[in-house]
N, C-alpha and C positions, 0 to 999 in steps of 0.2 A: 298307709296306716303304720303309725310307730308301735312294735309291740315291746310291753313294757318283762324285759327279763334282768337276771342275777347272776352276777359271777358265783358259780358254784366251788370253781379253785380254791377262792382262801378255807373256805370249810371241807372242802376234799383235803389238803395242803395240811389243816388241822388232825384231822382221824387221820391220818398218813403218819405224821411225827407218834399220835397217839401208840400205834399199832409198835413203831418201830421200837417202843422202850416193854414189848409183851416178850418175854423169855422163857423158854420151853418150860421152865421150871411153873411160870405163869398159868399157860394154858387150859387148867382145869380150875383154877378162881372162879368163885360163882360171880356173879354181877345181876344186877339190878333188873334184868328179865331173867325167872325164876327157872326156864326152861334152856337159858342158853348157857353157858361156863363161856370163858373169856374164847377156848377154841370152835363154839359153834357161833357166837357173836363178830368172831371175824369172819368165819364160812358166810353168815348173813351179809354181811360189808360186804365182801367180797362177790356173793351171787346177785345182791342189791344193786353195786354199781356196774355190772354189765347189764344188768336186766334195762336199767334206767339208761344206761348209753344206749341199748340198742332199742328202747322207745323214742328216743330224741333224736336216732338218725330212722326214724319209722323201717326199722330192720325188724318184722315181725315173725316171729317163730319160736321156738322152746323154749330162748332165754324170757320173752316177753309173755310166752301162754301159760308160764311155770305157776301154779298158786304158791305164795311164801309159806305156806303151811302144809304144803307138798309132801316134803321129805326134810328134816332136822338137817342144817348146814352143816358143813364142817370143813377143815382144811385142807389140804392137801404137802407133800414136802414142799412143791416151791409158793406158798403163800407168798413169802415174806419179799419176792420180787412180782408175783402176781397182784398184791391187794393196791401197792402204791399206782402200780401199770392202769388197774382199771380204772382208779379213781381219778388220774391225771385223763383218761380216755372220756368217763364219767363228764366230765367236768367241761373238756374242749368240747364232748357231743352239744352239749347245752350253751356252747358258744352262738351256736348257729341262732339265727332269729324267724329259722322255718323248723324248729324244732318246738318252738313256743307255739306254735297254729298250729289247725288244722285236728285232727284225731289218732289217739296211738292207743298204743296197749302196754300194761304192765301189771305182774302179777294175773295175765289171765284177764284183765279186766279194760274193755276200752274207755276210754275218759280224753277230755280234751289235752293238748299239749302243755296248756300252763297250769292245769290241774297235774300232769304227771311231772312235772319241774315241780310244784310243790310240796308232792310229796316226797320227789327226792331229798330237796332240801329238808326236809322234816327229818329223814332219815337219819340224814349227814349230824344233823345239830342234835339228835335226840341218841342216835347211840353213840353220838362222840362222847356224850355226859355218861353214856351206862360203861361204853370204854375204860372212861379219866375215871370214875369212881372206882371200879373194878381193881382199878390199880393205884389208887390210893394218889390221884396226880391232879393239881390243879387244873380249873378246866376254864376257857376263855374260846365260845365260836362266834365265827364271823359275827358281827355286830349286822349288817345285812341279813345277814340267811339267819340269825336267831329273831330277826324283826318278824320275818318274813313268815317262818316257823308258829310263832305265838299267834301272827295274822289268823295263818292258816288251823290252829288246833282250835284257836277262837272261836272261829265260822264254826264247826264240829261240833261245840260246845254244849246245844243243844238239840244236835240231832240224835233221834233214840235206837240209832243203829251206832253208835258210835265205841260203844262197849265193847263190841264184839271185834273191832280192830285197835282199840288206845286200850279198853279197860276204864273204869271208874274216874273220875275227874279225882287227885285230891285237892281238895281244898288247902289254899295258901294266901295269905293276908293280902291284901289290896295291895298292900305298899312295899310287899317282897319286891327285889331283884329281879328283872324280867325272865333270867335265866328260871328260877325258881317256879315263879307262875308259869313259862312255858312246860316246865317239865311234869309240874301238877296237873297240867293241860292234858301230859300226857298219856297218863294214868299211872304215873310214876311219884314215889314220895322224895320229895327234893331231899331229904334229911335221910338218903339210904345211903348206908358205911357198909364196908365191906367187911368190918368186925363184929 
């Protein structure tokens, strides 16, 4: 059986460069999640892709039974060689093609293996946008993992528990930029400025 997976790299590789142009001066910037400033949306990144490496090498315990909504992220002094460390770790876990099978845990919650590659990737492509806005930076992810992404908020679209993890659908024209429609997917307004 060929299991069908995604280089998570180029979109790790993207919130990586993202991250490295945020400067102390930065770190309190609100952004586009209402409850995070630019220094607990990197704690997120940052608790997000070890949680996610260590469901894709089914390494089950705190980092994977942690709810995201636990305790409020935040950083630490060595972030800024910690966040790129995990996300390259992130990325190789998902290399494997026995990390796509089989069942794991993340967030506390088991779910199959290419359910929790999807929502990593969701992760990776949706706060890269709340990242690159936050900081005022053009934003361009993986063309893969933003396909992938839209697939995945898609399916959601109409499930009524879906609020309580995306938030409200916004509505965005049929014929928007996929980036757009997947971010309205998200329960994000594509048209959020950080002014």
């Amino acid at each position: 059986m060929t299991v069908p997976t995604l280089d998570l790299g180029p979109q790790a590789r993207i919130v990586a460069r993202l991250a490295e142009a945020v400067t102390d001066e930065r770190l309190a910037d609100r952004t586009p999640c209402p409850e995070y400033p630019v220094r607990h949306l990197l704690g997120h990144l940052l608790g997000l892709s070890v949680a996610f490496r260590d469901a894709a090498r089914k390494d089950l315990g705190a980092t994977t039974d942690t709810p995201p909504t636990a305790s409020r992220p935040d950083i630490g002094p060595g972030w800024r060689e910690e966040l790129p460390k995990a996300l390259d770790e992130l990325a190789d876990a998902w290399r494997d093609p026995a990390a796509w099978t089989g069942m794991t845990r993340a967030g506390g919650v088991d779910l199959p293996g290419e359910i929790a590659a999807a929502v990593a990737i969701d992760e990776l492509v949706v706060h890269g946008w709340d990242l690159a806005k936050a900081l005022d930076l053009p934003y361009t992810p993986d063309p893969p993992a933003l396909q992938a992404t839209h697939a995945f908020l898609q399916a959601s679209a109409e499930d009524p528990s879906r609020d309580s993890i995306f938030g409200p659908i916004v509505r965005v024209p049929d014929d928007a930029p996929l980036l757009a429609r997947t971010i309205g997917l998200s329960g994000r307004d594509p048209g959020w400025t950080s002014v």
